[in-house]
C-alpha positions as CSV (number, residue, x, y, z in Angstrom):
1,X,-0.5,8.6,-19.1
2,X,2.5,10.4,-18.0
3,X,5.7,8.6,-16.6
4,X,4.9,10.5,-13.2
5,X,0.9,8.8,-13.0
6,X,0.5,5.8,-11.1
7,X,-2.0,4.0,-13.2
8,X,-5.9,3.9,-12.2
9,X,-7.0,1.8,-14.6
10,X,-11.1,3.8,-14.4
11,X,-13.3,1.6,-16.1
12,X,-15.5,4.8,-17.3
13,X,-13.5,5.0,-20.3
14,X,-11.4,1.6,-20.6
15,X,-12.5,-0.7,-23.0
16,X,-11.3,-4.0,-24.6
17,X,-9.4,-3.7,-28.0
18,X,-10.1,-6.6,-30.4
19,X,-8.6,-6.4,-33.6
20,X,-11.0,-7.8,-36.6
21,X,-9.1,-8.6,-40.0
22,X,-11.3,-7.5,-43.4
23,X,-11.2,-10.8,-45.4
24,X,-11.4,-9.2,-49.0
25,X,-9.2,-9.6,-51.3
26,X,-7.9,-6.1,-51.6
27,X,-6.3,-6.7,-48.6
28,X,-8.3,-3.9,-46.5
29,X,-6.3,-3.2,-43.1
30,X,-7.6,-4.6,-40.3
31,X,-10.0,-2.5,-38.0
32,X,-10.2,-2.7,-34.3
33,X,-13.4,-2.5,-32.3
34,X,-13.6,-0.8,-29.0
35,X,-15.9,-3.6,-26.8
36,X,-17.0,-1.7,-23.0
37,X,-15.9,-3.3,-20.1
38,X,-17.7,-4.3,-17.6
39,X,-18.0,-2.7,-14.7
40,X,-15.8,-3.7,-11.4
41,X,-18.0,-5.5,-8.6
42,X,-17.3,-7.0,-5.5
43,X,-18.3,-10.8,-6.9
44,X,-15.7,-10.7,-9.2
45,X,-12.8,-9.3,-7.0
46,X,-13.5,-12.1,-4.2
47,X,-11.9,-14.7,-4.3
48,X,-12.2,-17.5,-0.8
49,X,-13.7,-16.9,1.9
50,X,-11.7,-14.8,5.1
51,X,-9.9,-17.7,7.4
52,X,-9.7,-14.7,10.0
53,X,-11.1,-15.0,13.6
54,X,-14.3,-13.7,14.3
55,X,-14.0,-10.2,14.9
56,X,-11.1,-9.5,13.7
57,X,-10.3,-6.2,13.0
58,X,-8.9,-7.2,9.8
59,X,-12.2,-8.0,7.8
60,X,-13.1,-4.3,8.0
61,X,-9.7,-3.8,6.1
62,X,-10.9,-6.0,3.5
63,X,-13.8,-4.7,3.0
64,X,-12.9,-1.3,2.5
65,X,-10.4,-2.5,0.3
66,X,-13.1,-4.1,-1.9
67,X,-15.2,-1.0,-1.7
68,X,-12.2,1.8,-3.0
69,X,-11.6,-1.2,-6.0
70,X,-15.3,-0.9,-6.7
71,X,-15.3,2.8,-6.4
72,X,-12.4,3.0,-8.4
73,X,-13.3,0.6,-11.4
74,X,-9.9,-0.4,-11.8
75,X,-9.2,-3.1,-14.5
76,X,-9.6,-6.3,-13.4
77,X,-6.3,-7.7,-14.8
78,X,-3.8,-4.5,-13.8
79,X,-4.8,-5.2,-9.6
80,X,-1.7,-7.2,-8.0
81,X,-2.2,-7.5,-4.2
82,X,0.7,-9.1,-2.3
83,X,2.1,-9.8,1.2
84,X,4.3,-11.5,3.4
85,X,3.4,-13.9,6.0
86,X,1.0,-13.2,9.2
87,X,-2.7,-13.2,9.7
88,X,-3.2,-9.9,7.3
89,X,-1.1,-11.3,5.2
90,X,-3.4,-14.0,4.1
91,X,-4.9,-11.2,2.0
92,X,-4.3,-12.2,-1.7
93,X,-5.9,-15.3,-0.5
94,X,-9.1,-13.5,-0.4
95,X,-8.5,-11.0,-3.3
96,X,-9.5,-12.4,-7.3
97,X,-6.3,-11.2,-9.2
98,X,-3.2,-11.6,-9.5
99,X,-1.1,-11.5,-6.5
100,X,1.6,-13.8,-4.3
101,X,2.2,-14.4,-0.6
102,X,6.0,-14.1,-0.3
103,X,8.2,-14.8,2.2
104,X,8.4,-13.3,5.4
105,X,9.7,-9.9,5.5
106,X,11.3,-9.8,1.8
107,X,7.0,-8.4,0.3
108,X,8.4,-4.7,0.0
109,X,11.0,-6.1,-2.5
110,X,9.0,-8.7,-4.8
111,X,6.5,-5.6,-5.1
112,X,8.8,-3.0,-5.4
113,X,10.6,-5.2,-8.3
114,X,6.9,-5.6,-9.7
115,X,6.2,-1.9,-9.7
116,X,9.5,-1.1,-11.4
117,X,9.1,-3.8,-14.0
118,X,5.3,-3.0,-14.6
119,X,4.6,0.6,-14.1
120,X,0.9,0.1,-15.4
121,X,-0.4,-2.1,-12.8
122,X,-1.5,-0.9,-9.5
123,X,0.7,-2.5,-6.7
124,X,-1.1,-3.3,-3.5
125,X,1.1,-4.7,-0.3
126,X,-0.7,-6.0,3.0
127,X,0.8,-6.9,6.1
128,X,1.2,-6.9,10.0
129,X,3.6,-4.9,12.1
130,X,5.8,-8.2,12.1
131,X,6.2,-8.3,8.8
132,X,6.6,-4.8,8.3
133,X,8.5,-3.0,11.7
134,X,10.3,-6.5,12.4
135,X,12.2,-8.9,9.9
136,X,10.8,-6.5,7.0
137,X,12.0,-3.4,8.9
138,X,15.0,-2.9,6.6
139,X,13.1,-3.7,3.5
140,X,10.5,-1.4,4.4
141,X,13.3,1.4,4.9
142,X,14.7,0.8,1.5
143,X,11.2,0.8,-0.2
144,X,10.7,4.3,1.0
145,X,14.2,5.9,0.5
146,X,13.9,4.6,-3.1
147,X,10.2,5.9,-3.6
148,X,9.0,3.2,-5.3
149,X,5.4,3.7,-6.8
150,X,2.7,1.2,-5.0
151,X,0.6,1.3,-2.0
152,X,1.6,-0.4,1.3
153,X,-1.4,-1.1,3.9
154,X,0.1,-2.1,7.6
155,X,-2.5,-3.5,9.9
156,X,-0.8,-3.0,12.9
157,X,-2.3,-5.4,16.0
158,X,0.4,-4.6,18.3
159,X,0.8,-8.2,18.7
160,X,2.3,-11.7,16.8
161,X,-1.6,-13.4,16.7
162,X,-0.7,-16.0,14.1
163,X,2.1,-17.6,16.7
164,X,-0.6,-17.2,19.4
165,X,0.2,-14.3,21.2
166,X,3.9,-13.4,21.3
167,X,5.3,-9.7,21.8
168,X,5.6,-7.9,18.6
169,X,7.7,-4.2,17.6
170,X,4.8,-2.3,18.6
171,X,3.8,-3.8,21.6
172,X,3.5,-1.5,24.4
173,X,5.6,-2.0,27.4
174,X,4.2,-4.5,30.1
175,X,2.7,-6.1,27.5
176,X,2.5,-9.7,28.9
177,X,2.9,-12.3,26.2
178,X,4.4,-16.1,25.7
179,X,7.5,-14.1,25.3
180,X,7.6,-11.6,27.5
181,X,5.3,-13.6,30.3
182,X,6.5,-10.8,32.8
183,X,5.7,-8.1,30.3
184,X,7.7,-6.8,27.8
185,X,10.7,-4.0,28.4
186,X,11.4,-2.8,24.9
187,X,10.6,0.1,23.7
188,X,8.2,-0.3,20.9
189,X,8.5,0.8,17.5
190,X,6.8,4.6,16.5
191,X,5.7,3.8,12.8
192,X,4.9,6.9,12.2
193,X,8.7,8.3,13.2
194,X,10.2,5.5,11.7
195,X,8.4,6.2,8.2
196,X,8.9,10.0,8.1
197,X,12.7,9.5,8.7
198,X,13.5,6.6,6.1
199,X,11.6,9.0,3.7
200,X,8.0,7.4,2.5
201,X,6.2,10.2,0.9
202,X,2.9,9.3,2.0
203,X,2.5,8.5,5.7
204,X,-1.3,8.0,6.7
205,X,-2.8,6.6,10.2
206,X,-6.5,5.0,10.6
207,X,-8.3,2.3,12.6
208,X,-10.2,-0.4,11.3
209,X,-13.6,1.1,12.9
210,X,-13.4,3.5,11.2
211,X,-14.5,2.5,7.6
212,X,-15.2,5.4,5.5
213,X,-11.7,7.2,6.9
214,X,-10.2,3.8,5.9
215,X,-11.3,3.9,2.4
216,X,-10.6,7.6,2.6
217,X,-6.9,6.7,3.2
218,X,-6.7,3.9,0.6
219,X,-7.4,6.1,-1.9
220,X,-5.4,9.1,-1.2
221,X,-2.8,7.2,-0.9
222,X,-3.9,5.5,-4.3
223,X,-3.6,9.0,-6.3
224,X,0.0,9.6,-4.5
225,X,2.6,8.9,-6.9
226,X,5.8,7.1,-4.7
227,X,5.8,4.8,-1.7
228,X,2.9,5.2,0.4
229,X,2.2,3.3,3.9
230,X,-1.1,3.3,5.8
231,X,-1.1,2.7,9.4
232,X,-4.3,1.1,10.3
233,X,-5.0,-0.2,14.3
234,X,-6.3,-3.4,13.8
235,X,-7.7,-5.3,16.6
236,X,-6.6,-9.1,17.8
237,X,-9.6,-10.1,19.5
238,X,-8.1,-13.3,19.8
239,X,-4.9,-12.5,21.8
240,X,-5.4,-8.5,22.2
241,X,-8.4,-7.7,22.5
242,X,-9.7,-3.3,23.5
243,X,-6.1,-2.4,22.7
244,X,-7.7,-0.1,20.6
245,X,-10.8,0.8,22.5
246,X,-9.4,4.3,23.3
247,X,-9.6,5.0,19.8
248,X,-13.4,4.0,18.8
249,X,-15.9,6.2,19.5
250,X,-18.7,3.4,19.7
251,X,-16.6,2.3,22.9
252,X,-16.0,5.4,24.2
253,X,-13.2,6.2,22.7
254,X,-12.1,9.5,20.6
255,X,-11.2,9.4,17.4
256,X,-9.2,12.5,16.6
257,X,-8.5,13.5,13.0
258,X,-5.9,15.8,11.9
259,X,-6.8,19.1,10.7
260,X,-5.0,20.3,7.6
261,X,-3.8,23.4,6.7
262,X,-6.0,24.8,3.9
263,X,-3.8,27.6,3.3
264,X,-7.2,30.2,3.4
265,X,-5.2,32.7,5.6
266,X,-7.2,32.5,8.4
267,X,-6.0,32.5,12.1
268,X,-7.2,29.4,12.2
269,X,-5.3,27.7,9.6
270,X,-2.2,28.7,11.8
271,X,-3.0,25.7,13.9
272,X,-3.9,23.0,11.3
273,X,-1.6,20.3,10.0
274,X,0.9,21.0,7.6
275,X,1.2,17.6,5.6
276,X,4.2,18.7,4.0
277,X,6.6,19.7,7.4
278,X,8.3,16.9,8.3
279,X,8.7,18.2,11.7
280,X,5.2,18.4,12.3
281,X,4.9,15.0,11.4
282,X,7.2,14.0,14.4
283,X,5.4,16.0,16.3
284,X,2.2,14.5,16.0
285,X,4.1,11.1,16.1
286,X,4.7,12.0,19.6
287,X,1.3,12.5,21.3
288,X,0.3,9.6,23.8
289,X,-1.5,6.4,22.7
290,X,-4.2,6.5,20.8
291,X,-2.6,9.9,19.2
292,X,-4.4,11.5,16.0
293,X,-5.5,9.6,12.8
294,X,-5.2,10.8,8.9
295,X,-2.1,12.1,6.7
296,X,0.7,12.8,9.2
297,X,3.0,13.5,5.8
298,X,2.8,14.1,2.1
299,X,6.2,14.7,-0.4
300,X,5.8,15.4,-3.8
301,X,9.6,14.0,-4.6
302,X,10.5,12.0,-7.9
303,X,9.7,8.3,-7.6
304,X,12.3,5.5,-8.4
305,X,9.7,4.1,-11.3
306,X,10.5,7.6,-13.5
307,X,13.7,8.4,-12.5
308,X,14.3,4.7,-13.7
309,X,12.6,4.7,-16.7
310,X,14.4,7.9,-17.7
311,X,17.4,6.4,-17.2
312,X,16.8,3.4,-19.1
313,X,15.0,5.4,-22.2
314,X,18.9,7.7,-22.4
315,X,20.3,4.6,-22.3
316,X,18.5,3.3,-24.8
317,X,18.9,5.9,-27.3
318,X,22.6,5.8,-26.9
319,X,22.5,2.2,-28.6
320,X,20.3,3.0,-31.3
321,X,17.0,2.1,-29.3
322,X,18.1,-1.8,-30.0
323,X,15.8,-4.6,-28.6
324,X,16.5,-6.0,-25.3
325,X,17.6,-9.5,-27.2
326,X,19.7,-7.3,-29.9
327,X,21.6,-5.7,-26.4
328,X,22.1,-9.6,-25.1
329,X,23.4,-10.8,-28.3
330,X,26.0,-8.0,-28.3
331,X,26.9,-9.1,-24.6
332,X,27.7,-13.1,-25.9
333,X,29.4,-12.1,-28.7
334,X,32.4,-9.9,-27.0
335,X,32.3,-13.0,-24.8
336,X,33.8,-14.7,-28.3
């Protein structure tokens, strides 16, 4: 695996080592049998049962997040799901594995910290558009700046639901809440600007009605090596409900996907996406509510994880590639 791979973990070819010791007495070196793993299944990746309200958009989320697991075959033990605090983030509740629900606003950190410190497991963050555009906002900045390596999936409700209906950063103006009772007067927050600019290098939009495009997300951003944030609409039905109606087909809505460029030199491909222009990305940030779903941007720019571990490795080498506690001990003793 290289340093620049963020690990998948595919069950087709992982397997369990167990090491079995030869108990002759010539003192035959030990052998080590390959044992198949078993196959990923939903069972064994769910752990209690969703607290969310009934129709909640958020179910689909986990879902397709169970399915792209699945699909994957990831190993069981390198899956770490995390998030903050708000209704989505209840989600390592519902995922077997390891995972944490931190405190609110300060997720991006405590998985950015796991990423760097395990570049082998796959790092998944969930959360709301509190915890992510609000008291996370400046964590969420600095998680994309540095490129860290994990996947960040925003279910964005466009209001605070677990404090029963308060005005959140992406509410739309008017919105009439506990806060705002006259309707709110601030302008909301434009993820998708707001992402491009503080320089995440995978910047993807979906809707929680839309399954497959969901999973199709998930996983795209998955392969992407660096920080990469999914935008996903996903309905209140408690305290918002149809705020996303204009958006689902099966309501009447349109749900308009992005066309990328696929650079065949056809007239055609003149007006497709470039997922690579930052200034298109704005651009299609811009178009009125419900606006277009898919990649809106895509960077192929060195992650913190390897520019990290290449640091560490010269570092290393210039001490004689001594043990961490060898390094310590050195420390204490010019402390003599």
């Amino acid at each position: 695996m290289s340093d620049e791979t963020k690990p998948n973990g595919s069950g087709d070819t992982s397997s369990v080592a167990a090491a079995v010791s030869a108990a002759d007495a010539g003192g035959t070196p030990a052998t080590t049998i390959e044992i198949p793993r078993e196959k990923l299944t939903k069972k064994a990746i769910t752990a209690d049962h969703p607290t969310w309200c009934p129709g909640c958009g958020d179910f689909a989320v986990l879902a397709s997040f169970y399915k792209v697991l699945e699909k994957r075959n990831l190993d069981h033990e390198k899956i770490v799901t995390l998030a903050g605090i708000g209704c989505s983030s209840r989600f390592p509740y519902f995922v077997n594995g390891h995972g944490a629900h931190f405190i609110h606003g300060r997720a991006v950190p405590l998985a950015s910290g796991i990423s760097l410190a395990r570049p082998d497991l796959n790092v998944f963050l969930f959360g709301g558009d509190g915890d992510g555009f609000s008291i996370g906002g400046n964590h969420l900045n600095h998680g994309a700046r540095k490129n860290v390596n994990l996947v960040y999936f925003i279910m964005d409700n466009f209001v605070y639901g677990l404090t029963k209906k308060q005005t959140s950063p992406t509410s739309p103006i008017g919105f009439k809440s506990k806060t705002d009772p006259t309707g709110a007067i601030d302008q909301p927050v434009n993820p998708m600007k707001q992402l491009v600019s503080a320089g995440a290098t995978f910047i993807a939009r979906t809707h929680a009605t839309q399954v497959k495009h969901m999973m199709e997300m998930i996983e795209r951003a998955f392969d992407h090596q660096g920080f990469s944030v999914i935008e996903c609409l996903s309905e209140c039905v408690e305290f918002y409900p149809d705020v996303f109606d204009p958006a689902d087909p099966r309501k009447g809505g349109s749900f308009e996907l992005i066309q990328e460029k696929k650079w065949d030199n056809t007239p055609e491909d003149e007006l497709r996406h470039d997922v690579t222009d930052e200034l298109a990305a704005y651009k299609l940030a811009q178009l009125p509510f419900p606006g277009v779903f898919g990649v809106f941007y895509q960077s192929d720019r060195p992650t913190k994880n390897a520019l990290e571990k290449k640091w560490i490795e010269t570092t290393r080498a210039k001490t004689g590639n001594a043990s961490d506690l060898e390094l310590l001990q050195k420390t204490f003793d010019r402390m003599k």
